[in-house]
C-alpha positions as CSV (number, residue, x, y, z in Angstrom):
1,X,-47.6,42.8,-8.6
2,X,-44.6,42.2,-6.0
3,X,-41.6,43.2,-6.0
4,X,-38.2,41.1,-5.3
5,X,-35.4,42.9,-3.8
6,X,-31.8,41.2,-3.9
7,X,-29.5,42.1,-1.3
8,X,-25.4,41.9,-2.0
9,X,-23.3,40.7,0.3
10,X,-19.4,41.3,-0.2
11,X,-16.9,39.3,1.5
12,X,-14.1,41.1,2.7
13,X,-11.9,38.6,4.1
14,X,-10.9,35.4,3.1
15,X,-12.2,32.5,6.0
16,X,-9.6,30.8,7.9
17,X,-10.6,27.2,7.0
18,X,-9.2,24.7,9.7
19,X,-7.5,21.2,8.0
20,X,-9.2,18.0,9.4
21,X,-7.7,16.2,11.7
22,X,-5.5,13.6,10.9
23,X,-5.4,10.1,12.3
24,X,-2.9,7.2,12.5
25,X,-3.7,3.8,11.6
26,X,-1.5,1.4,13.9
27,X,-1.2,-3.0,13.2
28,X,-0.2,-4.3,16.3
29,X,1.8,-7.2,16.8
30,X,0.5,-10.6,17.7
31,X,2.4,-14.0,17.8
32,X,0.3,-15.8,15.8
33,X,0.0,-13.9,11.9
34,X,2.7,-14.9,9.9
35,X,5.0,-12.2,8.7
36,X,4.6,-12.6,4.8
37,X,0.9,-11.8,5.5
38,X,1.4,-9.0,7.8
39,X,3.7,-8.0,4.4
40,X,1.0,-8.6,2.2
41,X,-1.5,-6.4,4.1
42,X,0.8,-3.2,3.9
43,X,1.0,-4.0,0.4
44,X,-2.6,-4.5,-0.4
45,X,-4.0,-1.9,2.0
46,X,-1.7,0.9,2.8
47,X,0.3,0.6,-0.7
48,X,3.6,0.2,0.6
49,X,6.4,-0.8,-1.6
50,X,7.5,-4.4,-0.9
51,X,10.8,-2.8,1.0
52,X,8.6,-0.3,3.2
53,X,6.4,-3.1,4.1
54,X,9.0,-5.8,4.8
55,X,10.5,-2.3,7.1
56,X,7.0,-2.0,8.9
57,X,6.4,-5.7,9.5
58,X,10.0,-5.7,11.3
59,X,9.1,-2.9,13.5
60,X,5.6,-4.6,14.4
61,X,7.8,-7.8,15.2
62,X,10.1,-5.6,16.9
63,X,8.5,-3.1,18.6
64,X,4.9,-4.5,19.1
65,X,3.1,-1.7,16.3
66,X,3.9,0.1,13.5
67,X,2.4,3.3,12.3
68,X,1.1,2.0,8.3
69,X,-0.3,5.9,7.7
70,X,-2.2,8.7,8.4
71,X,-5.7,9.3,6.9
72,X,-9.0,11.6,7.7
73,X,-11.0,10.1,9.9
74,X,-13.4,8.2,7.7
75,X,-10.4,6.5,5.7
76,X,-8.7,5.6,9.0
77,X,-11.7,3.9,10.7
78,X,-12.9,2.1,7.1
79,X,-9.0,1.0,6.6
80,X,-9.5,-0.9,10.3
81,X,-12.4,-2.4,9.3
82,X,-11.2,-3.8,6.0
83,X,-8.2,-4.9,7.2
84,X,-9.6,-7.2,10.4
85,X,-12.0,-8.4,7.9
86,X,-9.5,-9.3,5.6
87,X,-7.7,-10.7,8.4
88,X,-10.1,-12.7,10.4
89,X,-11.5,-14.0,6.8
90,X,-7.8,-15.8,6.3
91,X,-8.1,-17.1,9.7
92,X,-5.7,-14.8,11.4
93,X,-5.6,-12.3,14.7
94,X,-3.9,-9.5,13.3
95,X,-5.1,-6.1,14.8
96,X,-5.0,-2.4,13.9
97,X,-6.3,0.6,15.4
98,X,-6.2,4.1,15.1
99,X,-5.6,7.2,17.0
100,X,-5.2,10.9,16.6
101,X,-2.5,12.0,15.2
102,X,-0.7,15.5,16.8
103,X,0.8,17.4,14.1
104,X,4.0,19.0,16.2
Protein backbone atom coordinates (compact mmCIF):
# COMPACT_ATOMS: atom_id res chain seq x y z
CA UNK A 1 0.00 0.00 0.00
CA UNK A 2 1.34 3.71 -0.80
CA UNK A 3 1.12 6.40 0.84
CA UNK A 4 0.10 10.13 -0.54
CA UNK A 5 1.60 12.99 1.12
CA UNK A 6 -0.08 16.58 0.48
CA UNK A 7 2.07 19.39 0.79
CA UNK A 8 0.49 23.15 1.83
CA UNK A 9 1.57 25.89 0.33
CA UNK A 10 0.51 29.41 2.02
CA UNK A 11 0.60 32.54 0.16
CA UNK A 12 1.79 35.29 1.89
CA UNK A 13 1.45 38.08 -0.36
CA UNK A 14 -1.11 39.14 -2.57
CA UNK A 15 0.43 39.08 -6.65
CA UNK A 16 0.81 42.35 -8.26
CA UNK A 17 -1.32 41.54 -11.33
CA UNK A 18 -0.42 43.98 -14.34
CA UNK A 19 -3.82 45.44 -16.36
CA UNK A 20 -3.66 44.67 -20.11
CA UNK A 21 -2.70 46.94 -22.28
CA UNK A 22 -5.12 49.14 -23.78
CA UNK A 23 -5.42 50.02 -27.46
CA UNK A 24 -7.07 52.80 -29.49
CA UNK A 25 -9.17 52.17 -32.41
CA UNK A 26 -8.79 55.26 -34.89
CA UNK A 27 -11.31 55.79 -38.46
CA UNK A 28 -9.44 57.88 -40.59
CA UNK A 29 -10.75 60.24 -42.86
CA UNK A 30 -11.13 59.68 -46.64
CA UNK A 31 -12.98 61.90 -49.24
CA UNK A 32 -15.09 59.54 -50.49
CA UNK A 33 -17.54 57.84 -47.40
CA UNK A 34 -20.34 59.94 -46.77
CA UNK A 35 -20.66 61.41 -43.39
CA UNK A 36 -24.17 59.95 -42.28
CA UNK A 37 -22.40 56.59 -42.71
CA UNK A 38 -19.31 57.41 -41.04
CA UNK A 39 -22.28 58.40 -38.24
CA UNK A 40 -23.88 55.29 -38.58
CA UNK A 41 -20.69 53.22 -38.01
CA UNK A 42 -19.91 54.99 -34.51
CA UNK A 43 -23.39 54.21 -33.75
CA UNK A 44 -23.56 50.62 -34.78
CA UNK A 45 -20.02 49.70 -33.69
CA UNK A 46 -18.61 51.85 -30.95
CA UNK A 47 -22.19 52.70 -29.38
CA UNK A 48 -21.95 56.24 -29.52
CA UNK A 49 -24.85 58.42 -28.88
CA UNK A 50 -26.12 60.07 -32.15
CA UNK A 51 -24.47 63.61 -30.69
CA UNK A 52 -20.95 61.86 -29.83
CA UNK A 53 -20.95 60.32 -33.17
CA UNK A 54 -22.04 63.32 -35.25
CA UNK A 55 -18.88 64.99 -32.72
CA UNK A 56 -16.41 62.24 -33.98
CA UNK A 57 -17.45 62.26 -37.61
CA UNK A 58 -16.54 66.16 -37.48
CA UNK A 59 -13.28 65.66 -36.02
CA UNK A 60 -12.53 62.86 -38.77
CA UNK A 61 -13.65 65.51 -41.39
CA UNK A 62 -11.75 67.94 -39.56
CA UNK A 63 -8.80 66.66 -38.39
CA UNK A 64 -8.20 63.54 -40.73
CA UNK A 65 -9.04 60.71 -37.54
CA UNK A 66 -10.81 60.39 -34.63
CA UNK A 67 -10.15 58.23 -31.70
CA UNK A 68 -13.95 55.99 -31.52
CA UNK A 69 -12.38 53.99 -28.17
CA UNK A 70 -10.10 52.09 -26.37
CA UNK A 71 -10.39 48.27 -26.04
CA UNK A 72 -7.99 45.13 -25.09
CA UNK A 73 -6.24 44.02 -27.78
CA UNK A 74 -8.56 41.31 -29.18
CA UNK A 75 -11.66 43.74 -29.21
CA UNK A 76 -9.60 46.48 -30.84
CA UNK A 77 -8.20 44.30 -33.75
CA UNK A 78 -11.86 42.30 -34.26
CA UNK A 79 -13.65 46.01 -34.10
CA UNK A 80 -11.13 46.81 -37.36
CA UNK A 81 -12.08 43.97 -38.94
CA UNK A 82 -15.80 44.28 -38.63
CA UNK A 83 -15.91 47.66 -39.39
CA UNK A 84 -13.86 47.56 -43.00
CA UNK A 85 -15.99 44.63 -43.64
CA UNK A 86 -18.95 46.45 -43.04
CA UNK A 87 -17.47 49.11 -44.90
CA UNK A 88 -16.13 47.69 -48.01
CA UNK A 89 -19.58 45.48 -48.15
CA UNK A 90 -21.62 48.98 -48.69
CA UNK A 91 -19.09 49.89 -51.20
CA UNK A 92 -17.12 52.37 -49.26
CA UNK A 93 -13.24 53.20 -48.36
CA UNK A 94 -13.54 54.07 -44.90
CA UNK A 95 -10.44 52.98 -42.75
CA UNK A 96 -9.64 52.34 -39.05
CA UNK A 97 -6.70 51.22 -37.35
CA UNK A 98 -5.44 50.85 -34.05
CA UNK A 99 -2.60 51.53 -31.92
CA UNK A 100 -1.35 51.38 -28.41
CA UNK A 101 -2.67 53.39 -26.18
CA UNK A 102 -0.14 55.24 -23.33
CA UNK A 103 -2.03 55.62 -20.18
CA UNK A 104 -0.11 59.04 -18.87
Amino acid sequence: MSSIVVHTVRQTEKPKLKKPPMFRVIILNDDYTPMDFVVQVLMDFFYHSEETAQRLMMDIHRKGSAICGIYPKDIAESKVIQVEAHCRKHGHPLCCMYEQHDES
